[in-house]
N, C-alpha and C positions, 0 to 999 in steps of 0.2 A: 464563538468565532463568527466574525462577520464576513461578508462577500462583500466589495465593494462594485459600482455598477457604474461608469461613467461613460462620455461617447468625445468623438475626438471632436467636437467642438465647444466653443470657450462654454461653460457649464455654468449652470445657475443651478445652485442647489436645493433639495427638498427630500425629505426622510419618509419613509412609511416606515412604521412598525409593523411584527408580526407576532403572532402567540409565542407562548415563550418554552423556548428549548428548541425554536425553530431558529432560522437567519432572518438578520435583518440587514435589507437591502438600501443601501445612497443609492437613491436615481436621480441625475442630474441631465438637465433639460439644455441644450441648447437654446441661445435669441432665437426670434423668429424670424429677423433676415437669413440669418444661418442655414437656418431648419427650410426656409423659401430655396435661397444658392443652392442646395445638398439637395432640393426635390427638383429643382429645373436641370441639374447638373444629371441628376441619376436619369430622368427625362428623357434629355437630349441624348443621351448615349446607349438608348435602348437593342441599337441593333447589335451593338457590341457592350455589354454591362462592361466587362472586366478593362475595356482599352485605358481606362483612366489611371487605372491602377496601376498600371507596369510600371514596376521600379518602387514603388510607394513603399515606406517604411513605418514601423510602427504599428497600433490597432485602427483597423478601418473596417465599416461595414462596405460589404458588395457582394453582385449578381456574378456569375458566372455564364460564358455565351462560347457559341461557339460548337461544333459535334462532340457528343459524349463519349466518354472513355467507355468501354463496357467490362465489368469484372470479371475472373477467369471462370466464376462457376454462376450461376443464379440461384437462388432462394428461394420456394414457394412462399416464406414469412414476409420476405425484403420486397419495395416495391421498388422496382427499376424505371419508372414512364414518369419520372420529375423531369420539370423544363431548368434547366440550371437558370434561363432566363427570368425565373419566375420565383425563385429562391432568392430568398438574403442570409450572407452569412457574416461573423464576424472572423474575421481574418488580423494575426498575431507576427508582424514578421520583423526580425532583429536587426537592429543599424548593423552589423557583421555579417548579413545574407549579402553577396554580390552575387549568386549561381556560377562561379568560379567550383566550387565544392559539393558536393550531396549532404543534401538536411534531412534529420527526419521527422516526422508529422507525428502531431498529437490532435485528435478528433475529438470534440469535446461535447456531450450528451448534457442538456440542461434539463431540470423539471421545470422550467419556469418557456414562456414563450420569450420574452425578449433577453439575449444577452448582447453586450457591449461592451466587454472586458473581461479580460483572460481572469482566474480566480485569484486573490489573496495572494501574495508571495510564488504565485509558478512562473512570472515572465521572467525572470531573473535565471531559475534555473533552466528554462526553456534556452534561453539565450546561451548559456554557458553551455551546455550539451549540444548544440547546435541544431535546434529542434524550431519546427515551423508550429502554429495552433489555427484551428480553424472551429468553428461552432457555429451549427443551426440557427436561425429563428426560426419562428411557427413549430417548433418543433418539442416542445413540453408534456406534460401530462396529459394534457388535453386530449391530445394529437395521438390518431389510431398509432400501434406498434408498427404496422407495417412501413409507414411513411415515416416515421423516425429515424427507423433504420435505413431505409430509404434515404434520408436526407444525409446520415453520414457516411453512406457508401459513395453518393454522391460528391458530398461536399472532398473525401478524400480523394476522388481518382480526379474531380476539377484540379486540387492544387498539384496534381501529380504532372495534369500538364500542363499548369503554367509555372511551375517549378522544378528546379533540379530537388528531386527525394529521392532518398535511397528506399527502396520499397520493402526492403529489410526492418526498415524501422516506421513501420509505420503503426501505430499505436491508437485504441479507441478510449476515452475516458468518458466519467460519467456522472452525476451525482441523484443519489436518489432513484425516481422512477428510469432519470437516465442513466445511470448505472446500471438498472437491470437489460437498457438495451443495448448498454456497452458488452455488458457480459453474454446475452444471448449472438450478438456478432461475432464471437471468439468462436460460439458454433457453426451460426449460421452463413460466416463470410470467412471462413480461417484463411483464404486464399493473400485475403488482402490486410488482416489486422492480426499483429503477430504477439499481439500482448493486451491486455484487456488492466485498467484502472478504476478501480467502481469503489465510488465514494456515499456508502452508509445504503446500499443496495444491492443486489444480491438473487438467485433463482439456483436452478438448479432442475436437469432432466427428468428427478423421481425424484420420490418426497424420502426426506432423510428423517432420519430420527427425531423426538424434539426430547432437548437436553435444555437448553437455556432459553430458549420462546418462550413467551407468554400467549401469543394468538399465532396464525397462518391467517391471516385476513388483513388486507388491505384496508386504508382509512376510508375508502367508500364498499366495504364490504365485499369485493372479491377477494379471489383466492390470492396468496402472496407464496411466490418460491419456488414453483414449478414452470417447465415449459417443456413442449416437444421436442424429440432429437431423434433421428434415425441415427442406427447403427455407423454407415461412412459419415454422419454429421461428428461425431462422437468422438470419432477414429482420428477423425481431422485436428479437431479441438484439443488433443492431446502433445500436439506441437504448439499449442498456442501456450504463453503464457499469462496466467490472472494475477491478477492483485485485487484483493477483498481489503477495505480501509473500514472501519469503524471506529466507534469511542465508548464509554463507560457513560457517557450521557448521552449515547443516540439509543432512540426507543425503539430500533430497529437491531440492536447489538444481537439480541439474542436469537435473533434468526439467521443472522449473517455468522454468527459462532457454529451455526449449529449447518447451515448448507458448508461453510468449511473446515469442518470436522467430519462431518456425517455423509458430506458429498465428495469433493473434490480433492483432500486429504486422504479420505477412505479409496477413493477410485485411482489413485495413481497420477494427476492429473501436476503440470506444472505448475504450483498456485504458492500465494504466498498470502498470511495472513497479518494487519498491522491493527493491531488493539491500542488504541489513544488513549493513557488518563486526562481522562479532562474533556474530551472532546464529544459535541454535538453531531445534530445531522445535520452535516453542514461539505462542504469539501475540506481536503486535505490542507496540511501547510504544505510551504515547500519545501521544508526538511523532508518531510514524510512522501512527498512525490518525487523526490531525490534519490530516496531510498529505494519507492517502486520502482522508477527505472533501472538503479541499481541492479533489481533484482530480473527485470524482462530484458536486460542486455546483456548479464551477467555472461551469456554463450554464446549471444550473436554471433560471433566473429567466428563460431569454429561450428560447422553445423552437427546436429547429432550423427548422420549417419556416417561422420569420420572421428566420432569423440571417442577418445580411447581412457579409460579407467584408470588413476593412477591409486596400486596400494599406499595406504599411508605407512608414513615411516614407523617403525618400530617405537612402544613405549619402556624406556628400562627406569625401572625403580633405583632408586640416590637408599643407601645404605643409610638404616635409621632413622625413615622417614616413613615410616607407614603410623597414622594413629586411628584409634578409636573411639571415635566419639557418641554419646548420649547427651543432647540437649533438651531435659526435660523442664518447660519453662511454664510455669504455673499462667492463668488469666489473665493478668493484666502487669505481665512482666517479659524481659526482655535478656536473653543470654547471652554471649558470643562466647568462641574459642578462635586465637589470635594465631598466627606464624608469621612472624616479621621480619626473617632470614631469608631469603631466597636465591642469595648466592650461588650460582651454578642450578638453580632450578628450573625447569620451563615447562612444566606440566603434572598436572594432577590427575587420577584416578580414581571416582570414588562409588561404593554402593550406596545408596541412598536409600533410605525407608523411613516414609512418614505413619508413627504407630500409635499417635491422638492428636485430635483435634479438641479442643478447650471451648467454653463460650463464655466469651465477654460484648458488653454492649457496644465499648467502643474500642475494641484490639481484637483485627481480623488474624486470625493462626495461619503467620507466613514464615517461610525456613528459605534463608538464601545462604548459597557459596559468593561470595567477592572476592575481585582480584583489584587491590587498593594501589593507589601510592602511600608517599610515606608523610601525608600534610594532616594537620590537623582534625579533629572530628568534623568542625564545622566548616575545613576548608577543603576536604578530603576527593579526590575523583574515585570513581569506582564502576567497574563493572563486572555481570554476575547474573547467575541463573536463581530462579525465585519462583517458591511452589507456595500456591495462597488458596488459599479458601473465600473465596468471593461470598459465597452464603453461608460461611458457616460449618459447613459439612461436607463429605467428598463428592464426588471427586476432585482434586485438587487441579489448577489450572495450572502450566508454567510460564513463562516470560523472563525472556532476557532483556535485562537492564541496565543503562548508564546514567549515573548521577555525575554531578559537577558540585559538590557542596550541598546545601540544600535543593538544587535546580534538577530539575528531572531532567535530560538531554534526548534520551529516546527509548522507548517502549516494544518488543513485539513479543508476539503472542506466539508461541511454540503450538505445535497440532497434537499435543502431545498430553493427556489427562495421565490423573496419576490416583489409584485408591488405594487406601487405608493398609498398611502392613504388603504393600507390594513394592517389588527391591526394582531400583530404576537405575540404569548404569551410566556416570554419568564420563565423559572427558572434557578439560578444559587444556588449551595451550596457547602458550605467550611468548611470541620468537620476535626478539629486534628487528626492525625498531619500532612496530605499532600494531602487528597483528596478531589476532586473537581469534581461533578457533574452539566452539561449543561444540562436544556431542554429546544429543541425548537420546539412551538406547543406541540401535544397533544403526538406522534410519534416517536419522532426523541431524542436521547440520549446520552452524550459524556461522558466517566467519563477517568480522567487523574489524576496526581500525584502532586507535586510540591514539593519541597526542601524547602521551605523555607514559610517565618510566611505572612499571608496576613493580613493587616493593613490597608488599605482604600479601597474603589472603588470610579473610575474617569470612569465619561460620555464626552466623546468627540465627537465629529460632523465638517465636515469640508468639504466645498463648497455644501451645501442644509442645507434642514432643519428634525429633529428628533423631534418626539414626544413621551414623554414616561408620558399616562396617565393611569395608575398612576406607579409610584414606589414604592414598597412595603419594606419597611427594615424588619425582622423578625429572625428566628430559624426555627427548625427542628423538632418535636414532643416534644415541653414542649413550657408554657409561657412565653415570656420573657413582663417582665414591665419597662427595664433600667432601 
């Protein structure tokens, strides 16, 4: 996946490359009358940077002027002494902002020193969510920690006063080195950033296990994954919510699997994990930032200390629906069992036990439940929990999935490992007209959407064997007798 890098004048274009499995950046250059107007213009308005801008729509770079906001707590990491007069940021705001209404802010953490545009596919959803964006320059890898973070504690409380924000929603992202100081703000500024987005980076207050790392070392050979936190830093951070984004081709995957699994999974923390097939070290789509917010807004609206528990409804078993199954599917081969009836059904119950793994060269031993419609193989939609074997051997990963025919639609990664001959309890439920709830174990929860009518579920297994004793067909709080 590429970033694209443009600036809001008429652009003459030119490419650099970069190694590969890395991004590659379009920077496009403004004329030089342009680039002359935009330095006399930014110039002349030194005593006040921001006056130009008022009202302005779209992406535009600027300074900010005028007395600073001060945040409700300080940081010994964060440096608070930036001249907002001396900063440039790039500022994102939507033809539908009039400050009529409250927006909220998305802080954007780059590894690179200059940005000039929002990433790939997020203005679109920025807009529709009613969300403002703002991102540093000078503010990259380079650039000590303290002044990074600095510069978005900054950059957020500037657009706070020159705009109507709801401080609720105010949001840090991040990519890379800047992700990990999106995420240490989630500790060190809980005050002001109520959700953290960090894309293919990652830390964590004590070192976790390593289960899928290959190194703890940084590309210039420091430590990678750790930072300090005191006890009330900790405490705080616990109302924040994260979003960990990775891919299956970012060479950073297996540290960001392992700080959330081993960190903030294990610790109780609000986080959420999103595994991309396919995807680089790069930033998210805006599927996938759609989705994190989904996930850091999901309780906005009701704060925890009045959220009250609701039991879920009862599960009653449908008469003559319970089976047993064994799917034992040799190396390089592929099983199912079908139920294409579902009439009066809306959920399933099942134990689940994976009791081999196989090895072939090219068929990884994965065991999934789907909930189908009723179209074709290859035109089929589906979605469904899926226990694989990434290397081979256990422990098995999970992930919930939606296909569209051949087209993968969306991916995430459960906190959830699974070893060999251990019974994992699963529930599935599908109640008109589009949603779908996952439990896996007693903990762990997914609920998602779907467009369309679901009409069977298919058990598939392929290179080992699944055990699902028993499987329960049923409903949701009433009898069902078929």
């Amino acid at each position: 996946m590429s970033r694209r890098i443009t600036s809001s004048l008429k652009p003459v274009s030119c490419e650099v490359a970069v190694k590969a499995n890395e991004r590659k950046h379009k920077m496009r250059a403004g004329n030089p009358c342009g680039i002359a107007l935009l330095v006399l213009t930014f110039l002349s308005s030194c005593s006040s940077p921001f006056a130009n801008n008022i009202g302005r729509k779209g992406d535009f770079i600027t300074a900010f002027g005028g007395k600073t906001l001060e945040p409700k707590y300080r940081d010994v990491h964060v440096s608070y002494g930036l001249d907002p007069k001396n900063e440039r940021y790039l500022v994102h705001i939507p033809e539908s902002y009039t400050g009529d209404v409250f927006y909220g802010l998305v802080i954007f953490i780059d590894a690179e020193e200059v940005v000039t545009e929002v990433p790939d596919g997020w203005a679109s959803i920025l807009d529709a969510r009613r969300m403002l964006f703002v991102a540093p320059e000078n503010g990259g890898n380079d650039q000590d920690s303290d002044r990074r973070m600095g510069l978005a504690v900054l950059g957020a409380l500037e657009m706070m006063k020159h705009y109507r924000i709801d401080p609720s929603r105010v949001y840090v992202a991040g990519y890379s080195g800047g992700a990990r100081m999106a995420g240490k703000l989630g500790f060190y500024q809980s005050d002001l950033f109520h959700g953290t987005i960090q894309n293919c980076g990652a830390d964590f207050y004590r070192q976790v296990p390593t289960v899928h790392a290959t190194s703890w070392l940084s590309r210039t050979g420091q430590p990678y994954g750790t930072f300090e936190a005191t006890d009330a830093e900790i405490t705080q951070a616990k109302q924040v919510r994260f979003v960990l984004v990775t891919g299956t081709n970012d060479f950073r995957r297996g540290n960001i699997l392992d700080i959330f699994n081993g960190g903030f999974a294990k610790e109780g923390f609000k986080a959420k994990l999103f595994d991309v097939p396919g995807m680089q070290h790069t930033t998210s789509s805006g599927e996938i930032l759609s989705a994190a917010l989904d996930f850091i807004e999901s309780a906005a609206l009701v704060p925890d200390s009045v959220q009250t528990p609701k039991a879920n409804p009862p599960f009653i078993p449908a008469t003559g629906q319970t089976f047993y199954l064994d799917l034992d599917t040799a190396e390089d081969a592929f099983s199912q069992w079908r139920h294409d009836d579902l009439g009066g059904l809306c959920a399933l119950h099942a134990s689940i036990r994976i009791s081999k793994l196989r090895n072939h060269p090219k068929w990884l031993p994965i065991f999934s439940i789907w909930l189908q419609d009723s179209e074709a193989e290859d035109k089929k939609k589906q979605v469904g929990l899926q226990f694989w074997a990434k290397d081979r051997k256990p422990p098995l990963g999970v992930r919930i999935i939606q296909t569209d025919g051949p087209k993968l639609v969306s991916a995430q990664s459960s906190s959830t490992t699974v070893g060999l001959d251990a019974t994992i309890p699963v529930e599935m439920v599908w109640l008109p007209p589009q949603s779908v709830t996952i439990r896996i174990g007693q903990n762990e929860t997914h609920s998602l959407n779907v467009s369309w009518r679901i009409e069977r579920i298919a058990i598939t297994a392929s290179t080992g064997q699944m055990k699902i004793d028993p499987l329960v067909l049923g409903c949701i709080g009433k009898v069902n007798h078929r």
